[in-house]
LUMNUVO-131834 format. One record per residue (C-alpha): residue in three letters; x, y, z. Coordinates in steps of 0.001 Angstrom, whole numbers, plus 500000, padded with zeros to 6 digits. Example, Ala and Ser with C-alpha at 12.3 -4.5 7.8 and 13.67 -1.06 7.14 Angstrom:
REM residues 2
ALA512300495500507800;SER513670498940507140;
END
This chain:
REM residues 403
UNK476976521335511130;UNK479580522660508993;UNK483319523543509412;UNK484199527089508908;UNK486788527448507031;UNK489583531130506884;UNK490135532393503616;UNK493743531021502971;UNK492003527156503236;UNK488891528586501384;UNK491644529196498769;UNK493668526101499378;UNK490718524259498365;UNK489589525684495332;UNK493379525403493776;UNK493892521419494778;UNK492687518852492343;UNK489831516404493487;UNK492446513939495405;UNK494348516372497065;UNK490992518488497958;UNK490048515279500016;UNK492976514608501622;UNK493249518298502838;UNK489339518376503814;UNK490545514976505802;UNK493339516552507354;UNK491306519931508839;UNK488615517390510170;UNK491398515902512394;UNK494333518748512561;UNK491854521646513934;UNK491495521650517047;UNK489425525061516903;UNK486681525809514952;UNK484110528107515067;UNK481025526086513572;UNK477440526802512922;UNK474171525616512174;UNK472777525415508233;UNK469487524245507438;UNK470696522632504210;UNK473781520655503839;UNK476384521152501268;UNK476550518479498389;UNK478991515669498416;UNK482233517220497022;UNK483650513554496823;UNK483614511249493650;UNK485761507626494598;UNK484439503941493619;UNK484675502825497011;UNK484163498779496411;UNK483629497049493098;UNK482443493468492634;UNK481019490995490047;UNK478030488440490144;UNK478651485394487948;UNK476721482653487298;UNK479262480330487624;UNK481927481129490167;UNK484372478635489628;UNK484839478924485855;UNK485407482279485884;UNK487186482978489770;UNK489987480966491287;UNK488913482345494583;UNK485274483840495482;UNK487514487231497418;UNK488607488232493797;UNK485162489012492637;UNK484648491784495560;UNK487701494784495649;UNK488224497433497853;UNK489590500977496107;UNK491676502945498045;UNK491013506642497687;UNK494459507259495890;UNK493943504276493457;UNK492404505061490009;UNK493202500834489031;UNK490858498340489641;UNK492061494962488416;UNK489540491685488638;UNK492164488575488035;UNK490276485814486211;UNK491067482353485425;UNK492867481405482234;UNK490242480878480352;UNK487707483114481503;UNK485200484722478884;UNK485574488233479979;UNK483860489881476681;UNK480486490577478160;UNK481417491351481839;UNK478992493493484110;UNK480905494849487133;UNK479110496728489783;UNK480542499963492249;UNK479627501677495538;UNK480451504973494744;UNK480539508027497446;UNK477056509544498276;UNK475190511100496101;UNK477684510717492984;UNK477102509333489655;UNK479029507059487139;UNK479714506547483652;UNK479152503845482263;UNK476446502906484206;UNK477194500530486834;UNK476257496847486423;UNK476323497454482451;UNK478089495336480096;UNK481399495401478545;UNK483877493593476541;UNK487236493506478447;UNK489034491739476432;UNK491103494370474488;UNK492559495895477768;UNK491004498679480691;UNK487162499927480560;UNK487150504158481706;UNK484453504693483939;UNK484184508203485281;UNK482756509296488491;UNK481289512969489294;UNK480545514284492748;UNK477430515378493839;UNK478049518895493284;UNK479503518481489492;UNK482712519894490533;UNK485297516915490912;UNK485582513635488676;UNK487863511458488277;UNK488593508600485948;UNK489063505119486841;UNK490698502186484625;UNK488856498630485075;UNK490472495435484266;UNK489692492097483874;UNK493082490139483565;UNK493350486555483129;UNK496154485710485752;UNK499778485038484710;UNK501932482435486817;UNK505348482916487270;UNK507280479849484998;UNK510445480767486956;UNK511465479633491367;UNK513366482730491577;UNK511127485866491281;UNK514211488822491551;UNK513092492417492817;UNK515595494675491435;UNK514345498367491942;UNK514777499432488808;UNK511019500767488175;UNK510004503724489831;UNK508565507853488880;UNK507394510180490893;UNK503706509426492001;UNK501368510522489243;UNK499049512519492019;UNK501460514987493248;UNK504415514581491876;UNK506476514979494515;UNK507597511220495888;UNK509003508136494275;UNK506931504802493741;UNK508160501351492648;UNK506664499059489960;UNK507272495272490140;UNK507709493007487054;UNK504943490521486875;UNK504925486776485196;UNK503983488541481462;UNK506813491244481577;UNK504568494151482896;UNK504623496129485254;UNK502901496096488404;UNK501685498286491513;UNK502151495956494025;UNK505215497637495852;UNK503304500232498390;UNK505332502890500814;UNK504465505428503774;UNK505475508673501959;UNK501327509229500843;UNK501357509620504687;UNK504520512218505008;UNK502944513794501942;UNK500475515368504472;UNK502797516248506858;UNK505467518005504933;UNK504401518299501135;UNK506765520798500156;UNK509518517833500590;UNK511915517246497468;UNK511486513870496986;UNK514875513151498647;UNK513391514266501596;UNK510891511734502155;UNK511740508501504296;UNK511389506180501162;UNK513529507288497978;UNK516070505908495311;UNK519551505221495887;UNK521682505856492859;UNK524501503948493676;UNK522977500272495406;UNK524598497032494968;UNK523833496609491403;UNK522465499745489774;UNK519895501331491515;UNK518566499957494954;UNK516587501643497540;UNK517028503783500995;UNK515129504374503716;UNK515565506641506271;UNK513350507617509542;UNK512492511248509193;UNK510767514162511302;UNK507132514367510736;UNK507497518072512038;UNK504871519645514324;UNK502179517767512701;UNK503089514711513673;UNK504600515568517295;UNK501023517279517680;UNK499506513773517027;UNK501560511368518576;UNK503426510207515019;UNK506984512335515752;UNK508518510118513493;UNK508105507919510255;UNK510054505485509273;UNK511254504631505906;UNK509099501489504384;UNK508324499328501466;UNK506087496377500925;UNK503859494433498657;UNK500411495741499574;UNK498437498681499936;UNK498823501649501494;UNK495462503477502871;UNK495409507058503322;UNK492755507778504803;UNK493471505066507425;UNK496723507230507800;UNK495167509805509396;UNK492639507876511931;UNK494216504690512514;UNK497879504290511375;UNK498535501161511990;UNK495491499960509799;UNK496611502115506984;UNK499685499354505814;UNK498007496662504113;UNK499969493690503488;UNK500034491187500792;UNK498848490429497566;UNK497924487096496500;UNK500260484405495800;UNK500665480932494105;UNK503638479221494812;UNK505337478193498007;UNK508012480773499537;UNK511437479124500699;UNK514142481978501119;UNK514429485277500905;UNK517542486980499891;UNK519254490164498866;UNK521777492609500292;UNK521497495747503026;UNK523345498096504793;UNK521935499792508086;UNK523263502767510328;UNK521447503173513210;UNK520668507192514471;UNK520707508614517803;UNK518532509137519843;UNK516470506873520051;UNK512826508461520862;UNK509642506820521503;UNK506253508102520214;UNK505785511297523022;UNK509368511922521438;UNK510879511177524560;UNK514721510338524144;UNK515619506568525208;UNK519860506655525238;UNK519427503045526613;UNK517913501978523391;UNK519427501987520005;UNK517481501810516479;UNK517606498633514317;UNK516283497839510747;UNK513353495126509770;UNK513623492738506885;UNK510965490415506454;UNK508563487975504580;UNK504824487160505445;UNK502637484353503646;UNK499355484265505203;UNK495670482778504713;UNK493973485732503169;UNK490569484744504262;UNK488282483395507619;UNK487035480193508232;UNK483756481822506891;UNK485375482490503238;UNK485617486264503499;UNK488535488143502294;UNK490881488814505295;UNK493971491803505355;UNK496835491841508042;UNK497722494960509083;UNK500579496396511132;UNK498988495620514157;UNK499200491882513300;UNK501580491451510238;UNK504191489322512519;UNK500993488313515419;UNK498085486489513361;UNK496975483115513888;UNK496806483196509932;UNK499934483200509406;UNK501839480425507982;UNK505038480981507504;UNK507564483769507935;UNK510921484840506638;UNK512833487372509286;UNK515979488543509349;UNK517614489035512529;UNK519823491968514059;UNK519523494405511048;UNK522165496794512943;UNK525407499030511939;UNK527166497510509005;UNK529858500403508963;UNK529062501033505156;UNK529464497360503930;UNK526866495418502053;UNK525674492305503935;UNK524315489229502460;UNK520650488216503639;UNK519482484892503084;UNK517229483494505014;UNK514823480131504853;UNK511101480429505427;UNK510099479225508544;UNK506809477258508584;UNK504020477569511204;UNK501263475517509468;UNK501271473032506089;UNK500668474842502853;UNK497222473406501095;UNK498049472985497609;UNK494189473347496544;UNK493988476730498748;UNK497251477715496621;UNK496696477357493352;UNK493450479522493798;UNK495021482173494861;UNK493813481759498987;UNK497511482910500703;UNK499033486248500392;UNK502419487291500374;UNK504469490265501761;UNK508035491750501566;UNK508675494474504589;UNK511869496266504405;UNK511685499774507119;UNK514335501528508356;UNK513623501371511877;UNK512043498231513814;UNK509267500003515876;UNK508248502640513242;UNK505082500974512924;UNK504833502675516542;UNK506357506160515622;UNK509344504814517680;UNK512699505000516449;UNK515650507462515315;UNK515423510488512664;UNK518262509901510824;UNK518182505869510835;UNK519256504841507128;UNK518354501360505488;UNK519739500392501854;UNK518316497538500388;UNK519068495876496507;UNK518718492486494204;UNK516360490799496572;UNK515335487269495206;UNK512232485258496690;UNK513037481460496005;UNK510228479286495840;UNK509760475837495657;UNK510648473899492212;UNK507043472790490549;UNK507263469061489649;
END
């Protein structure tokens, strides 16, 4: 069975590069809802060309791994990075990683040959099926860095405009060597689909010139227009956190497509930093129904979490679970994130502790972290107020002194 497709989207298609051809093909699948369709003997070929998974088989696990989950990653459709973290001394001049790649596409190099990653990135390139899209990729293999520091500071100072479409900002964080990472994820892929003509003001998650020191960051819940009301998402909220966000996810299962954490190696005590909030009215909930009973509110907040089962396989929370999961083990929250009339507020609040941190699970990289910041509390939900404005700048994550 095949879709068939008017002229204008016939068009649409042809002029989009590979990434946003998918996420438009994605978006008619669920958006239409009619469609002529008919019957073809023959099916097209596969149009797509993404490493879906990549992974590594060593002899020797532990002399090369701190944690068995880092030699098996998941690639989200709008990443072109894939980054194995090693030990310190890992030999990574004859490495042989492996991909699942989308049907019926090819890759070059060859998957599973071998390559000397020592001197920075490997380009492999995959081509769809058809020979019409490729797309590059940039493998790693990075011996891990530890921060020598307690106090890891997240200014806001790194960000561009998203080097897909140009159109919405991103933010880098500073890792322990001095480079910069991609570990700070937001919503606005997801708003990109619903309203992609958007100046990058527009979306819910941009830079604010003037924050406490410098630049900081705003958020602000914003209309999805009748895409989203059509699908139940009337709303989205302004968000940041360390983590992933999945697109395609965005369009099936929302809550799914935030997820949080990357690995971490010290023990979280306090989070801190400065805000302002101003609650919007009216409040609506995700039929956009108006609630005048109920007034919007902020989240600020810090996860550290098991990232695998009792089984040893790599485990993700999601926004379904982020603040639920019996994984969890310990959580930073501030309270009441409501009207500040304009003022920055101090935040600084302790880690609370649910379970005991193990210090072998730790240093091999077996608990992930998060930092949530969204401009209103139930966006998750597609509840909330358009209009709803969070600022946020100079957070610090304090962790305990090493001995």
């Amino acid at each position: 069975m095949q879709l068939e497709l008017t002229t204008l989207q016939k068009n649409d298609l042809f002029e989009m590069t590979f990434l946003n051809h998918k996420i438009l093909v994605a978006f008619t699948l669920i958006s239409l809802t009619v469609v002529s369709t008919s019957c073809f003997k023959d099916e097209p070929l596969n149009a797509e060309c993404d490493i879906e998974q990549a992974w590594v088989h060593v002899s020797d696990l532990e002399a090369n791994f701190y944690n068995a989950n880092d030699t098996l990653i998941s690639v989200l459709s709008n990443e072109d990075k894939v980054v194995f973290t090693m030990r310190d001394d890992a030999d990574v001049t004859a490495f042989a990683p492996q991909f699942k790649i989308t049907a019926g596409a090819t890759i070059t190099p060859e998957s599973g040959s071998v390559h000397d990653f020592s001197n920075g990135p490997v380009t492999y390139t995959v081509t769809s099926q058809d020979g019409k899209w490729s797309r590059k990729y940039f493998v790693s293999c990075n011996r891990m860095a530890r921060y020598s520091t307690s106090v890891i500071d997240f200014d806001f100072e790194h960000f561009e405009l998203d080097k897909d479409y140009h159109k919405f900002y991103v933010w880098h964080n500073v890792l322990p060597d001095g480079s910069l990472g991609d570990d700070w994820a937001t919503g606005n892929y997801g708003f990109y689909i619903a309203n992609s003509n958007a100046p990058a003001n527009d979306y819910p998650t941009f830079v604010l010139e003037n924050g406490y020191e410098g630049h900081g960051i705003e958020f602000v819940t914003r209309d999805t227009g009748p895409w989203g009301s059509a699908f139940g998402k009337p709303i989205a909220a302004g968000n940041l956190f360390l983590g992933k966000f999945n697109i395609v996810s965005a369009l099936t299962q929302p809550l799914k497509a935030t997820e949080f954490g990357i690995p971490f190696t010290q023990k979280p005590v306090k989070l801190s930093g400065y805000y302002q909030y101003s609650p919007s009215a009216p409040f609506t909930d995700k039929d956009f129904n108006e609630h005048p009973e109920r007034t919007d509110a902020g989240d600020i907040y810090s996860v550290l979490y098991i990232n695998h089962d009792r089984n040893g396989n790599p485990l993700v929370l999601y926004g379904d679970n982020v603040l639920s999961s019996d994984n969890i083990v310990a959580v930073a929250r501030v309270k009441n994130v409501n009207e500040t009339n304009g003022e920055w507020v101090k935040f600084d609040i302790d880690f609370e502790y649910r379970k005991e941190i193990n210090p072998t699970i730790l240093a091999n990289r077996g608990y992930n972290l998060t930092i949530v910041f969204s401009s209103s509390i139930d966006g998750a939900t597609f509840e909330g107020a358009i209009g709803s404005t969070l600022k946020v700048d100079c957070v610090k994550l304090t962790c305990e002194e090493k001995e």
